[in-house]
N, C-alpha and C positions, 0 to 999 in steps of 0.2 A: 555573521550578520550581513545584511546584502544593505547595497546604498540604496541611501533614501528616493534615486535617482530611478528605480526598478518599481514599475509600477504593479506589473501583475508577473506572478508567477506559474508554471503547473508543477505539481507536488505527484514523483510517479514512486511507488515504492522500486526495491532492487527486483525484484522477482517477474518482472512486466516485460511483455515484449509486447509494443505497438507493430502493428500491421494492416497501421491507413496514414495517412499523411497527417500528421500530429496538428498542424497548420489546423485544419477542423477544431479540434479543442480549444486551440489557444482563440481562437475567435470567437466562442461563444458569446452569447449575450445576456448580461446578468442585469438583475433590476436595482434599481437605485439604492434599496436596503440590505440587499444581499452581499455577504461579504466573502462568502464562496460557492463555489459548485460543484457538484457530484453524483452521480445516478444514484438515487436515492430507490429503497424498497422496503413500502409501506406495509405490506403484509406480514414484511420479520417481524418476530419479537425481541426486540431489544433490552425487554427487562432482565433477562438473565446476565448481562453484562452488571448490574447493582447487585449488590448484597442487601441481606436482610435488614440490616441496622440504616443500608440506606430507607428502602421502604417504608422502615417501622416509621421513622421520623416525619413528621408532619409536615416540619418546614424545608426537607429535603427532595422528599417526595412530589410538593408540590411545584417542583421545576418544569414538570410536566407538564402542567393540567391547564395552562394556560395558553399550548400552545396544541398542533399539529402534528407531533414528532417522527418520524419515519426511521428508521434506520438508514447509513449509510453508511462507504466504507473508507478512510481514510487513507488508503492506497492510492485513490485516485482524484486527486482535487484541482481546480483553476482556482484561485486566490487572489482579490484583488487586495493588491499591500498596503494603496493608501487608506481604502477602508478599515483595513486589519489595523493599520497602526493607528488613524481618528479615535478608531473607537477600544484603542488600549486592548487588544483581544488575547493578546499572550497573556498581559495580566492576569487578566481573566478565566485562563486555562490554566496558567501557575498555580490560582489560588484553592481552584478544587485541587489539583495534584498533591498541595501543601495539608490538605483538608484530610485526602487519602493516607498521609503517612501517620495523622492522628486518628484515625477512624475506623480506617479500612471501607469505604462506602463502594469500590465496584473491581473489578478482574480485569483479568487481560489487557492490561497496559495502557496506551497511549489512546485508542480509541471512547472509552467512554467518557473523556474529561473533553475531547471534541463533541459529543452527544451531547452533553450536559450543555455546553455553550452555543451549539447550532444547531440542534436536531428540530426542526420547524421551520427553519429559515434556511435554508438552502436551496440556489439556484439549480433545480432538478433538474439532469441531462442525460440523454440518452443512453439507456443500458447497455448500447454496445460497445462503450469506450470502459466499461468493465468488467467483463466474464471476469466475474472472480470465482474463488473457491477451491481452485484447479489443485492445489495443493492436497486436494483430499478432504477428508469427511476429519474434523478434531478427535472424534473418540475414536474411531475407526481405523480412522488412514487409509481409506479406501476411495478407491478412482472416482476423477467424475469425469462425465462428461460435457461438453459448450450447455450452455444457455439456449433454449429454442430464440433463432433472428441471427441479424448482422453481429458480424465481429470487426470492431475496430482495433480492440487491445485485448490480451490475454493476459490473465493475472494468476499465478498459482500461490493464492493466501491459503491458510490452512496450513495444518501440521507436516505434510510433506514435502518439500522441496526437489524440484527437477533434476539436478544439478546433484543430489545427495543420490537420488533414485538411479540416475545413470552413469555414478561411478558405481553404485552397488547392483548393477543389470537386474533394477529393478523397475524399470521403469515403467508409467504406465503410458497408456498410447497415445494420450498430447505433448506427454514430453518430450516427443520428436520433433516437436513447432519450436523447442526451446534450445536442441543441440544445435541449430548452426551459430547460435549468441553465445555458446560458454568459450568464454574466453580461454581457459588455461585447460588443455585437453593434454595428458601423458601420451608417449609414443613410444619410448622405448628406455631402456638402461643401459648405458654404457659402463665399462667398466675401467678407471683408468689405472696403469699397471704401473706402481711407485716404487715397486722391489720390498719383500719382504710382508711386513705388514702394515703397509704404506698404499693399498688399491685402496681406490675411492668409489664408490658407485655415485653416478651421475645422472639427474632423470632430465632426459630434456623435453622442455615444453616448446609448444608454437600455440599462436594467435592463430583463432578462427577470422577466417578471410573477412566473416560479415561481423559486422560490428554497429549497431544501430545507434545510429546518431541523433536525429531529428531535428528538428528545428533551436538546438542551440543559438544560434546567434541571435533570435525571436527573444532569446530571455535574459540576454545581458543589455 
């Protein structure tokens, strides 16, 4: 739990490497009712995140219909916390979640009970604070490549991960944006010599030099 003393946060998933000066996001400008932001994209269809039982249901379905809804991706969010907390919004995120262990109403995890609670009301920002997808196609696993426009941040969501791909030299060819950030890179084995059957193999690791920071102190 962060203090109460913490007014706005940014929400970055692990799989992110920002590559503009984070300072831009953390200053956006949101509207008095909005209670977070995120590059939202209207054209997705979002309804395959619900299951059928959610649909079939009348009073469930109509979550929708009285707003705008867009999709958007939860990896990437500014949050302002005193709003979050006025208006009890975790509650209110708990309570579908509580709703899903009785019902089963949609998939893939943490995002669609964010949908359900914000999808129409969010501070829409510009797409290039998230090339997502990077991670590859879900069914497929197959490469993509950027978003046509600017890139501020790179986000590899999706079934594939950089990091899994370039210890198995399988990499696809953005995940070279992402090896100067992995942290724990193998070098070699040594073998230490104890007498008998007492040798240890030892792997040792090193810290990649670049290590992205950001504007941490902006958020405490």
């Amino acid at each position: 739990m962060l203090d109460t003393c913490v007014e706005r946060v940014i929400y970055l998933d692990s799989d992110i490497v920002v590559v503009d000066d984070i300072s831009k996001l953390w200053n956006v400008k949101m509207d008095a009712n909005k209670v977070i932001g995120a590059p939202e994209y209207c054209h997705a269809n979002f309804t395959k995140y619900f299951t059928d039982e959610f649909w079939s249901d009348p009073l469930l379905s109509r979550v929708f219909k009285a707003r705008k809804a867009c999709y958007f991706n939860t990896g990437v969010m500014v949050m302002d916390l005193m709003k979050w907390r006025e208006g009890n919004y975790r509650r209110k995120i708990e309570n579908w979640m509580e709703l899903q262990k009785k019902r089963r109403i949609y998939e893939l995890g943490s995002l669609p009970p964010f949908l359900l609670v914000f999808a129409g009301n969010v501070e829409a920002i510009d797409h290039r604070w998230n090339q997502h997808g990077l991670g590859g196609d879900n069914l497929n696993g197959v490469c993509r490549s950027l978003h046509p426009g600017p890139v501020s941040l790179l986000h590899w969501s999706g079934k594939g991960k950089p990091w899994v791909r370039l210890d198995e030299k399988k990499a696809c060819p953005l995940d070279s944006l992402w090896e100067p950030y992995d942290l724990y890179k193998p070098r070699n084995h040594l073998i230490v010599h104890g007498g008998g059957d007492k040798d240890q193999e030892i792997q040792n690791w090193s810290f990649s030099s670049s290590i992205l920071v950001g504007y941490a102190h902006d958020l405490l």
